[in-house]
C-alpha positions as CSV (number, residue, x, y, z in Angstrom):
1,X,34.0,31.7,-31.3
2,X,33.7,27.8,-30.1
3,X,29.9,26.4,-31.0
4,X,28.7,23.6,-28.5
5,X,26.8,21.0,-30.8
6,X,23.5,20.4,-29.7
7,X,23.2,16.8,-28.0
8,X,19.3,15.2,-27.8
9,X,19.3,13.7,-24.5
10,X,16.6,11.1,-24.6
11,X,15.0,10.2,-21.1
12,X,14.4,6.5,-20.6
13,X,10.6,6.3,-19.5
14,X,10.6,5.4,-15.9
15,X,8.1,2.3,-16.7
16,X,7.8,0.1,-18.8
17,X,5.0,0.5,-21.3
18,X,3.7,-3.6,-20.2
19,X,3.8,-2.3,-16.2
20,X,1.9,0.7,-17.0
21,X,-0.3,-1.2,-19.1
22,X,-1.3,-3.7,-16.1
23,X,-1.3,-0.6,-13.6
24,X,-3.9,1.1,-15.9
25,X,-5.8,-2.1,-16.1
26,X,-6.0,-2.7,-12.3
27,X,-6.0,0.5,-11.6
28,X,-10.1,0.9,-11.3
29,X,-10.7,-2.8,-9.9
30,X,-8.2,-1.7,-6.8
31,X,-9.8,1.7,-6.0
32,X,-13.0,-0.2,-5.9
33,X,-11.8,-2.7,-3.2
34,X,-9.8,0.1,-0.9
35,X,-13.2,2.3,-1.2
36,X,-15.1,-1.1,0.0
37,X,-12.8,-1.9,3.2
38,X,-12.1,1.7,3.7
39,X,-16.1,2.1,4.2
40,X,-16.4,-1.6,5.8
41,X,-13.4,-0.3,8.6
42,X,-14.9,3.1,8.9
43,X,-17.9,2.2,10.6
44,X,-16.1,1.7,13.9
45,X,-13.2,4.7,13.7
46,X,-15.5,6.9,11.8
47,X,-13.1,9.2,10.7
48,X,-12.8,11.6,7.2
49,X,-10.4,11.5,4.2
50,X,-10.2,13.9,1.5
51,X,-9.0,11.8,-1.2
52,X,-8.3,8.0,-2.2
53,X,-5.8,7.8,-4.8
54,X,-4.5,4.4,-6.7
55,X,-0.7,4.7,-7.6
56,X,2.0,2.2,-9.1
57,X,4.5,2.7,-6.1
58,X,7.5,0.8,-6.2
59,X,8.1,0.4,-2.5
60,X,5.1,1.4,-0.5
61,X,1.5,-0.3,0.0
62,X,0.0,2.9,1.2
63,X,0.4,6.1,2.8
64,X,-1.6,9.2,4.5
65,X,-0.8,12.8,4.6
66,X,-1.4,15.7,6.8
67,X,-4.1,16.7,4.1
68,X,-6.1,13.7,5.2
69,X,-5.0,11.9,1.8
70,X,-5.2,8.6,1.5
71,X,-3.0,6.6,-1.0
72,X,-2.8,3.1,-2.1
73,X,-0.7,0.9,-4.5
74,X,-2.4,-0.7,-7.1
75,X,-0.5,-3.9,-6.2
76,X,-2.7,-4.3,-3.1
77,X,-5.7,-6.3,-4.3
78,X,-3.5,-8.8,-5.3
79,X,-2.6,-9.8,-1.7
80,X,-4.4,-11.9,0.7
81,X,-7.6,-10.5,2.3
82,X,-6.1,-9.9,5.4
83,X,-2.9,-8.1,4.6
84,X,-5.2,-5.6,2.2
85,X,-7.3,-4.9,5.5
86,X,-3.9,-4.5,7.3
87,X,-2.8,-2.1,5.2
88,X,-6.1,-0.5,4.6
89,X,-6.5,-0.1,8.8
90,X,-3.4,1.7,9.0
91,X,-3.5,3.7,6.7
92,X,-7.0,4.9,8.4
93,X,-5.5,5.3,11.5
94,X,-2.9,7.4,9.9
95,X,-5.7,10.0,9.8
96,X,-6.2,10.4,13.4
97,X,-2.3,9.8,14.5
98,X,0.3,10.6,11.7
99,X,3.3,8.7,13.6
100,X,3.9,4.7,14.9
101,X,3.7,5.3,18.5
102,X,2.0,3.3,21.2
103,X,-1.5,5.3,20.4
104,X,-1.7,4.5,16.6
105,X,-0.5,1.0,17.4
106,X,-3.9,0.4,19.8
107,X,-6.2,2.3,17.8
108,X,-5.0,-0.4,14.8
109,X,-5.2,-3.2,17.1
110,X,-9.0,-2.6,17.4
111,X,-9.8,-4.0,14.0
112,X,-6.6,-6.0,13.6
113,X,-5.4,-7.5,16.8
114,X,-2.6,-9.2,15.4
115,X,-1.3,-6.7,13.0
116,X,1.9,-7.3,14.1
117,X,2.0,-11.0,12.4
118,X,0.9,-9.0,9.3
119,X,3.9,-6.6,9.1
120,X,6.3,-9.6,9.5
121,X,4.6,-11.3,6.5
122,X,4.2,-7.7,4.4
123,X,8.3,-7.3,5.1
124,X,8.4,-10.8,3.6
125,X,6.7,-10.3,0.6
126,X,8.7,-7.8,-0.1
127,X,11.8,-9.0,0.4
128,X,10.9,-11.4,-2.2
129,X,9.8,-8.7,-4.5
130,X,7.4,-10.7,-6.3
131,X,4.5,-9.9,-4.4
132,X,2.0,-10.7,-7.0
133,X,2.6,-14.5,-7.3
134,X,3.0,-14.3,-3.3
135,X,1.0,-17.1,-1.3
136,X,0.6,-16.7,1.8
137,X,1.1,-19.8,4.5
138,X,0.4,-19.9,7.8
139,X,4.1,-22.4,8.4
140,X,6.2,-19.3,6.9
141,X,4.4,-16.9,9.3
142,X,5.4,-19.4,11.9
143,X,9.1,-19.4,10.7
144,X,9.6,-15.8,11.2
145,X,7.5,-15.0,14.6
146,X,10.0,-17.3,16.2
């Protein structure tokens, strides 16, 4: 009869403990801003959510589902003002049109008329990948809508 030793697999921890420990620090201060806009931007689409939730996303700034959940990276409070209320908008306008066609596109233009200036600069930032120390300036927007 063969006997397989026992191996102890250790899983490496996704995060780092120093990331986790500046997500859970943030963590409150950004689900008080999103709840803010959300309200502030809510007064002209009126529409309802069932939940806010604050993550540590690697990727994505935000995302809705077809349970009317909204979701928000942590991350977002430390962009400029008006890339948080891009992000914020559509995200909200996820809840009425769960798809990038022509119809969410308007219904986003209503608070942000030139949204499409922000997703240039959000791809940007992220190609960079260090959002965080990210400063916005009018002359790199300029470089890429050319």
């Amino acid at each position: 009869m063969f006997r397989w030793g026992r191996k102890r697999v250790r899983r490496r921890s996704r995060r780092t403990s120093s990331i986790t420990k500046h997500y859970q620090e943030h963590k409150e201060s950004a689900r008080k801003l999103v709840l803010s806009r959300l309200g502030h931007f809510n007064q002209h689409y009126k529409l309802e959510w069932k939940r806010v939730a604050i993550r540590n996303q690697r990727r994505c700034w935000g995302s809705c589902s077809s349970l009317k959940n909204l979701n928000f990276n942590y991350k977002i409070q430390f962009l400029p003002t008006h890339l948080q209320d891009y992000i914020i908008v559509h995200e909200l306008c996820h809840l009425t049109h769960l798809h990038h066609r022509r119809e969410f596109w308007d219904l986003v233009a209503e608070q942000i008329p030139d949204y499409h200036l922000h997703v240039i600069e959000l791809k940007t930032i992220s190609k960079k990948g260090n959002f965080v120390e990210y400063v916005s300036t009018s002359t790199e927007i300029q470089r890429f809508t050319k």
